[in-house]
C-alpha positions in Angstrom: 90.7 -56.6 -99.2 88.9 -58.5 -96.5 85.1 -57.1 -96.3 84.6 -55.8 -92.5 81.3 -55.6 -91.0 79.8 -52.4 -89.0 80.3 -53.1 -85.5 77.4 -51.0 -84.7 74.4 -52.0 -87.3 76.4 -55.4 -87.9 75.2 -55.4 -91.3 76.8 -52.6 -94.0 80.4 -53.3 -95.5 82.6 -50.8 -94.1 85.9 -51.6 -96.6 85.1 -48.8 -98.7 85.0 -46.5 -95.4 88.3 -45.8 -92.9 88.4 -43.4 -90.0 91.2 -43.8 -87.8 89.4 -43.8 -84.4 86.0 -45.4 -86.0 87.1 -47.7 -89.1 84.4 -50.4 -88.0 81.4 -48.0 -88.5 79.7 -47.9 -91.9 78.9 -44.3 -93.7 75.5 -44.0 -92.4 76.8 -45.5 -88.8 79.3 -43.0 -88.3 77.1 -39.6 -90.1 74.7 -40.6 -86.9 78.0 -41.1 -84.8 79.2 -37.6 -85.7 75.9 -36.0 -85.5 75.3 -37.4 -82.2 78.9 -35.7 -81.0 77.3 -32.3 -82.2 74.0 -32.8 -80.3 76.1 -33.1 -77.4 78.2 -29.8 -77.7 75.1 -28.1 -77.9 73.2 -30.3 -75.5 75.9 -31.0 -72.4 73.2 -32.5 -69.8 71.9 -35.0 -72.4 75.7 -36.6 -72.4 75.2 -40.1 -71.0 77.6 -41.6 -68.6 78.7 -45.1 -68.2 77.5 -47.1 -65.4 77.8 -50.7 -63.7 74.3 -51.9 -63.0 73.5 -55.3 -60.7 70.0 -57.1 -61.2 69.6 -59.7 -58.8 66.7 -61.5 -59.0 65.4 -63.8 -56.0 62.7 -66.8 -56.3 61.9 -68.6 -53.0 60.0 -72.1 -53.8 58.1 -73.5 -50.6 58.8 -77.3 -52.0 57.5 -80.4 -50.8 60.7 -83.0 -50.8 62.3 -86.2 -49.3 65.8 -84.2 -48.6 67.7 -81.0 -49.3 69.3 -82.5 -52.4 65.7 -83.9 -54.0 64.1 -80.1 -52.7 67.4 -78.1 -54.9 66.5 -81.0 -57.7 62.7 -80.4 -57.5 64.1 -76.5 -57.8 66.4 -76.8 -60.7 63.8 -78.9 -62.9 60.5 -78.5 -62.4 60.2 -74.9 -61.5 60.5 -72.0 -64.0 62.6 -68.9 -62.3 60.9 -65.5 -63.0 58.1 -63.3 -61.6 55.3 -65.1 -62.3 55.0 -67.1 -58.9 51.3 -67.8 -56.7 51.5 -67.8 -53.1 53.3 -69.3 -50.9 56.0 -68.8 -53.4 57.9 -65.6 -54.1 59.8 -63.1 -56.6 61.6 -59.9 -55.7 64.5 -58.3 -57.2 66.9 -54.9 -56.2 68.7 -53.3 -58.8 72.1 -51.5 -58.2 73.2 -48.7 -60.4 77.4 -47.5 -59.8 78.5 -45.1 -61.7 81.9 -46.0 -63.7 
């Protein structure tokens, strides 16, 4: 029988453990799986919901450069893209949330 791995811990055997809905969870994957299901019956509000979430992030680079190809050059290899940026340069970001 060919040995499956837990799709949820990614490391415990699950050939010795079938469930028709969850046959990739190991034992221990799917006692927290089922007790998790309870929690909710009990516990309606704490049910989490499935949503579509946009991050976009936005660096703007005053560069110094001969032309607008050498400036997106300059931009693509010598500068690092995150939030650590000194003045004049900037970082900001907006993040969308949709629910599903």
């Amino acid at each position: 029988m060919e040995k499956l791995i837990c799709a949820n811990c990614g490391t415990k055997d699950t050939t010795e453990f079938r469930n028709d809905a969850l046959w990739d969870l190991c034992v221990d994957c799917y006692k927290s799986w089922l007790e998790h299901e309870e929690y909710l019956k009990v516990n309606p509000d704490e049910k989490t919901r499935n949503y579509y979430v946009t991050v976009t992030q936005t660096n703007n680079f005053h560069i110094e450069a001969k032309n607008e190809d050498d400036a997106k050059r300059i931009a693509l290899e010598d500068y690092i893209w995150d939030e650590h940026q000194t003045y004049p340069n900037t970082y900001s970001y907006k993040i969308n949330a949709v629910k599903n």
